[in-house]
C-alpha positions as CSV (number, residue, x, y, z in Angstrom):
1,X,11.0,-34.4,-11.4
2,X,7.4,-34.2,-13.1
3,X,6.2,-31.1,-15.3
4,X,3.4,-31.1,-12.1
5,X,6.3,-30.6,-9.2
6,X,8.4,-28.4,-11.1
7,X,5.5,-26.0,-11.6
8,X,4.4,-26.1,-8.1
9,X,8.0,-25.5,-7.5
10,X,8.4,-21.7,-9.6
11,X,5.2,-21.3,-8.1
12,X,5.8,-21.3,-4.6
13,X,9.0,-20.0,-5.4
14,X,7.5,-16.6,-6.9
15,X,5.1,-16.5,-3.9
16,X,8.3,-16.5,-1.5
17,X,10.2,-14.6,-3.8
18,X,13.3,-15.4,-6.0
19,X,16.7,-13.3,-4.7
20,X,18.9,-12.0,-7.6
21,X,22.3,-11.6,-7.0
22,X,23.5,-8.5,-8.0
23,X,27.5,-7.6,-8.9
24,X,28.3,-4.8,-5.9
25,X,28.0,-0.9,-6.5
26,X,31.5,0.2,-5.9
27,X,31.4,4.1,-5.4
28,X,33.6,5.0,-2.5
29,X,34.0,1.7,-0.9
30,X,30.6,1.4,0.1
31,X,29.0,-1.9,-1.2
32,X,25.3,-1.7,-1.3
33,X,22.4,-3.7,-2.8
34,X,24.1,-7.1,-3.4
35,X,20.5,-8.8,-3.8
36,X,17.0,-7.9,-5.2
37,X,13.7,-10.3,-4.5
38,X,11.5,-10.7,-7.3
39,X,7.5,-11.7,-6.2
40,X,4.5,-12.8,-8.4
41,X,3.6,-9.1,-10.0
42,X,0.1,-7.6,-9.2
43,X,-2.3,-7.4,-12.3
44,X,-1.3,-4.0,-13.4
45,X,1.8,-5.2,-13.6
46,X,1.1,-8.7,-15.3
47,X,-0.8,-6.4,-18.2
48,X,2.1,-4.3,-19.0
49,X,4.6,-7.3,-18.5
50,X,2.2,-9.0,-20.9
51,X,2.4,-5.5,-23.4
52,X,6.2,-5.9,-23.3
53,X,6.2,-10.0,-23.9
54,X,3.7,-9.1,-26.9
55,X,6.6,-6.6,-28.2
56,X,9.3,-9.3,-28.2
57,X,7.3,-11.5,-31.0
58,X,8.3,-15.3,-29.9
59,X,7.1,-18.0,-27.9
60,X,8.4,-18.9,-24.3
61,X,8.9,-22.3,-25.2
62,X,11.1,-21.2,-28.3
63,X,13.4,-19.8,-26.3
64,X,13.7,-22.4,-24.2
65,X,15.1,-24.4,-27.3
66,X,18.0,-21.5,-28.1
67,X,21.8,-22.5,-28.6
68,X,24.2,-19.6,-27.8
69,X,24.0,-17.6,-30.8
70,X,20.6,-17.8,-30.8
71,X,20.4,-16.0,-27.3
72,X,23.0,-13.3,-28.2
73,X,20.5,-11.9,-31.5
74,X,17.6,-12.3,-29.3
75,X,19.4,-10.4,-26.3
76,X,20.6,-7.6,-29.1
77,X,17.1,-7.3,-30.4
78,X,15.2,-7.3,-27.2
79,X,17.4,-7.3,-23.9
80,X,15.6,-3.8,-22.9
81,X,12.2,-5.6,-23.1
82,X,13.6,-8.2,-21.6
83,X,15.1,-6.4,-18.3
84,X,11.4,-4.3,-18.4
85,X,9.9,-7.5,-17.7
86,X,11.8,-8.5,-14.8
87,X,11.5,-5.1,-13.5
88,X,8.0,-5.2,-13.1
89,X,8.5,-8.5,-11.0
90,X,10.4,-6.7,-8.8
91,X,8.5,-3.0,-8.5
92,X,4.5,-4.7,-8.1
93,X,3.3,-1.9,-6.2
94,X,1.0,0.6,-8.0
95,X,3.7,3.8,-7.0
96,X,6.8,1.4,-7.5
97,X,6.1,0.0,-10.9
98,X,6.4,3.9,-12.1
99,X,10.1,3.3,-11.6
100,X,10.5,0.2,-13.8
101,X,12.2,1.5,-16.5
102,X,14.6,2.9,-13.7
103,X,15.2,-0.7,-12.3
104,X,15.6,-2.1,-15.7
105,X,18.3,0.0,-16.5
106,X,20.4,-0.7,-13.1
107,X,19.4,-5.1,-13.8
108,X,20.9,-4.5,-17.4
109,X,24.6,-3.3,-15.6
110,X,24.4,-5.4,-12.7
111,X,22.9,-8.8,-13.5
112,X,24.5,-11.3,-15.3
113,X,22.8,-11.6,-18.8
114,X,21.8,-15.6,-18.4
115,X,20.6,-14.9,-14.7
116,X,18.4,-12.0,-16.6
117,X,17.1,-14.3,-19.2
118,X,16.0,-17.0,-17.3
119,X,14.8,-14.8,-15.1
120,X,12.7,-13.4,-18.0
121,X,11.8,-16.8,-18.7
122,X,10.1,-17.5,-15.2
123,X,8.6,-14.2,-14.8
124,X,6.4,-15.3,-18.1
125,X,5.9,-18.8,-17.9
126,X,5.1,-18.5,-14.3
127,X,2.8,-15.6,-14.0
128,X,-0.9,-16.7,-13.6
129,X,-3.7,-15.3,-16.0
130,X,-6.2,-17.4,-15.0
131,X,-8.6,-15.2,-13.1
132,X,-8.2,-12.9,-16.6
133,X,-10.1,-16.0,-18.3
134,X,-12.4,-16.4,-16.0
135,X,-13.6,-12.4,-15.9
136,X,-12.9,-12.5,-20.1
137,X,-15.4,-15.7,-20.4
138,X,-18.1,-14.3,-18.0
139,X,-18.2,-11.0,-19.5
140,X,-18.9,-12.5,-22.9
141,X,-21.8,-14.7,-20.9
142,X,-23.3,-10.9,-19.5
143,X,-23.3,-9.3,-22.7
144,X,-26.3,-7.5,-23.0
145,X,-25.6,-7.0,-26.7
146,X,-25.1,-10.7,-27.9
147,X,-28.3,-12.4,-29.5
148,X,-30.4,-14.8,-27.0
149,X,-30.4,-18.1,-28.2
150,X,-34.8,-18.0,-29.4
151,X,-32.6,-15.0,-31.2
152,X,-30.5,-17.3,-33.4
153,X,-32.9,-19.7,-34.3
154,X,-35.7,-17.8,-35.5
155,X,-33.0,-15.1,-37.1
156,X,-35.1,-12.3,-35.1
């Protein structure tokens, strides 16, 4: 499969939503909540997902390269980070993503650690910035305060 397919592939998938299995809440027999669906986050979230992956201090791609020990120092050092960021895939609303750290504390007991971290792993590689560039590059174009270009030749 090409590098093209398989990220038209995540894509669609985080558009549909990804379902999470979930190990069952056993309190009094009742077995609840066996699945969560993660969708593409809103931009509030995508800026405090991006706060969070800025925290954590590596490279998606180097952990893509990890062997297992690897994975267990970078789980003890930053598996809260790593469950916030998944959290805010699944609360994308403005009132639901107050509850993230909430969520991320239920995925750390009830999600199996390598589901978590390759769900980590699509929830960053996956999550499109682009119209960020876009408004970035044009507000540096509108900048009332940057010199015209008669400015920079003459030095005036």
């Amino acid at each position: 499969m090409s590098l093209n397919a398989e990220i038209a592939t995540s894509e669609l998938l985080l558009d549909l939503g990804v379902s999470v299995p979930l190990r069952p809440l056993k309190f009094l027999n009742l077995k609840r909540l066996r699945r969560i669906t993660l969708r593409r986050p809103h931009y509030g979230a995508i800026v405090m997902q991006a706060m969070y992956y800025n925290l954590i201090g590596c490279k998606a791609s180097e952990l893509k390269g990890y062997d297992t020990e690897q994975w267990m120092q970078f789980i003890a050092k930053n598996g809260k980070l790593c469950s916030y960021i998944v959290s805010l895939c699944i609360c994308t609303g403005f009132v639901s993503s107050k509850f993230h750290k909430l969520v991320a504390w239920y995925l750390r007991w009830r999600v199996h650690p390598v589901t978590l971290g390759e769900l980590m792993l699509l929830c960053v590689t996956q999550v499109n910035i682009s119209p960020f560039q876009t408004i970035i590059s044009s507000a540096e174009a509108l900048n009332p305060l940057s010199p015209r270009l008669s400015q920079k030749q003459n030095g005036s």
